[in-house]
N, C-alpha and C positions, 0 to 999 in steps of 0.2 A: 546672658549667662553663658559662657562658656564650656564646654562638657568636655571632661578626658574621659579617655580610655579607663586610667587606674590614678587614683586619690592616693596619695601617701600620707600619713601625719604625722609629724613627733606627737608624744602625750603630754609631759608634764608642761605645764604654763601654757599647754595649745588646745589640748580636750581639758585636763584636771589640776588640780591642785591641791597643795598639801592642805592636810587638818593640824592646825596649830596644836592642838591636843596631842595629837603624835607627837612629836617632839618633844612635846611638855612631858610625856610620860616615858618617852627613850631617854630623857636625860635624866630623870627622876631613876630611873631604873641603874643605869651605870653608875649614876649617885650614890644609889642605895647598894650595890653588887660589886663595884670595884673602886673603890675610891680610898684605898692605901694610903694616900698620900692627903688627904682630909681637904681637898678641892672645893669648892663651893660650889653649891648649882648651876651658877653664873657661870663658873671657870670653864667646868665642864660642859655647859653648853656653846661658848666658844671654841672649843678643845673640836666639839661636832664639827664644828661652821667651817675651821679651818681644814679638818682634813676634808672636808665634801667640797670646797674650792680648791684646794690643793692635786686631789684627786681627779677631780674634771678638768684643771688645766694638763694632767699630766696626760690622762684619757683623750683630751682634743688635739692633743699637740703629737703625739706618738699612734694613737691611732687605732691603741689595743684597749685594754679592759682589766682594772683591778677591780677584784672579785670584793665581794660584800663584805664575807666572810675577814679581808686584809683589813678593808678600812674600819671592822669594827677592832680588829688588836692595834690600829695605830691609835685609836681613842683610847683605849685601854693604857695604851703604853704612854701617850703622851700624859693619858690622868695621874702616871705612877713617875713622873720623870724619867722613861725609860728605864726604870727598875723593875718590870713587872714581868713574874714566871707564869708562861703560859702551857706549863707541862699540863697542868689535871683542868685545862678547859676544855669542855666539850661546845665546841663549835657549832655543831648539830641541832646543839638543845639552845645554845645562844639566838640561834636565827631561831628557831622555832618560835623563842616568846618572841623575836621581833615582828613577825609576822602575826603573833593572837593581837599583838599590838596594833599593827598598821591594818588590821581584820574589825577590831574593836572601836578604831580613831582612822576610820579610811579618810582616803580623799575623795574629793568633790569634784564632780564638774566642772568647769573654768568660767563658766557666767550662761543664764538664763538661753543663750542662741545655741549652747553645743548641740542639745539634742534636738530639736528642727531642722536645724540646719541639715545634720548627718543625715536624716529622716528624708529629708528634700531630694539630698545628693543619692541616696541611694536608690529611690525610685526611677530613677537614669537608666534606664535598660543598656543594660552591654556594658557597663560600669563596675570594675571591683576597687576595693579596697583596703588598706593595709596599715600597719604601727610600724615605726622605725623611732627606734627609742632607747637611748642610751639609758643606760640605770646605774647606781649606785649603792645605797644603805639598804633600799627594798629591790630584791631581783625580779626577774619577768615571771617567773614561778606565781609570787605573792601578786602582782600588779594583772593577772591573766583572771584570778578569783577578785582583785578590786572592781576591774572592767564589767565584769558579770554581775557585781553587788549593784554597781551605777547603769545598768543596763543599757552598755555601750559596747561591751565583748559580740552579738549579733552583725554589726555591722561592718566587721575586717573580716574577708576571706583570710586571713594569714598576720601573724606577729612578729615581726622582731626583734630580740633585745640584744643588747651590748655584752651582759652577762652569759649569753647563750651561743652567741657567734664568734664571740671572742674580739670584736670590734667593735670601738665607737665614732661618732660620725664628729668629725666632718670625714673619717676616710672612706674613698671612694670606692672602696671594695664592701663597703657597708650598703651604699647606695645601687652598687651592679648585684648585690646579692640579692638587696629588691625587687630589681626590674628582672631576674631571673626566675626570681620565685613568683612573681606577679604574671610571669609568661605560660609560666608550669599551672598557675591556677586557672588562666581564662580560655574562653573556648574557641576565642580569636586571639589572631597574635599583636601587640604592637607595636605597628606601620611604622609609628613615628612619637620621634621621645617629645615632639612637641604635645606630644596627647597626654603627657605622663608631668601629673603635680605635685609637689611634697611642701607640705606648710607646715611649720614651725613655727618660735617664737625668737628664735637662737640665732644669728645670723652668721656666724660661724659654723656651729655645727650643723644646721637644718640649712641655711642659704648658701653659703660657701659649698657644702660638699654634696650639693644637689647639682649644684651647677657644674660641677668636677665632673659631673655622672654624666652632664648635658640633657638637664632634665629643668620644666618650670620649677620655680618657685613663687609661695604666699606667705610674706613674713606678719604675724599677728601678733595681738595683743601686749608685747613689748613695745609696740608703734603705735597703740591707738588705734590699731584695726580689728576691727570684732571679726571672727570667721562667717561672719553673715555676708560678707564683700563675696566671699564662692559664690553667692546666689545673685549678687548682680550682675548686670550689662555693661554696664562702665569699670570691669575692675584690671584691665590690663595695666592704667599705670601702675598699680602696686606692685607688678613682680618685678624683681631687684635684674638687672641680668647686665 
């Protein structure tokens, strides 16, 4: 088993994963609250897919962060064939149900080994740990009370998101703001960025801009690698470099 210094993780597809139900009832709701243009649920659940693809290519590629708040009016807008007045929306109360939403249909853990695993790793004396986590439709605000509900929030000395730094990964200023703030929280400094891991699922955003940072990387369960490979002896070949 290997031991760093500081554990990095993405969250979604690496610790958690969504609730199908979520979804089923964000698109039920735009269905039912903005659908001008008399869309089918189908349509509009498409309408989601594409901007949440749309939006994380433009997010990995440039570097920054469209905020939650844009991509839910480009749903809006694309439901209405960009016919849609968004004078009397309040924004505010929009996110608000989205979040009673993703509070009521949270997500889950990512498969039976997260929390052992995490449990194992943190008993490592002189070890901290951290989220690097692009977001989208749910900001770090909502995902900060999901992590607490799954009782995984204990385990990161520190979070952070895409919506709050104003970066998403693969840029490399997303990754030195890590290792900056990972530096500011432990009571040694560290030595050596080969001590320093970020596992993901993404190999773009999580492996590409880790390794920008010149930092390990563990690419998981996109690959057929459970996060239980951190706990073994044999797991050097896995990291991409």
């Amino acid at each position: 088993m290997n031991i760093y210094q500081h554990y990095s993780f993405d969250l979604w597809l690496t610790l958690i994963k969504s609730n199908p139900l979520f979804k089923q009832e964000r698109t039920r709701f735009f269905f039912e609250h903005f659908n001008h243009r008399d869309k089918t649920i189908a349509e509009v659940g498409t309408i989601f897919r594409q901007v949440d693809l749309m939006c994380n290519a433009i997010n990995e590629k440039t570097g920054g962060n469209i905020d939650a708040e844009e991509m839910y009016l480009m749903v809006i807008s694309k439901m209405n064939d960009h016919r849609y007045s968004f004078h009397d929306l309040d924004l505010a109360e929009l996110y608000q149900e989205m979040e009673k939403l993703v509070l009521q249909y949270p997500p889950t853990r990512y498969c039976s080994a997260t929390l052992p695993v995490l449990q194992q790793l943190k008993a490592t004396a002189g070890s901290t740990f951290s989220l690097l986590s692009n977001t989208a439709f749910i900001k770090g605000r909502t995902l900060r009370l999901v992590l607490q509900q799954l009782e995984l929030a204990p385990f990161f000395d520190f979070q952070l998101y895409s919506d709050e730094t104003g970066m998403s990964k693969p840029n490399e200023k997303m990754f030195r703001l890590m290792l900056d703030t990972a530096a500011a929280n432990r009571s040694t400094s560290i030595t050596d960025l080969n001590k320093v891991i970020h596992i993901g699922d993404n190999i773009r955003a999580d492996i590409d801009g880790a390794h920008r940072a010149g930092i390990r990387t563990l690419l998981i369960n996109s690959n057929h690698t459970c996060i239980s490979s951190l706990l073994t002896d044999d797991n050097d070949h896995l990291f991409i470099v």
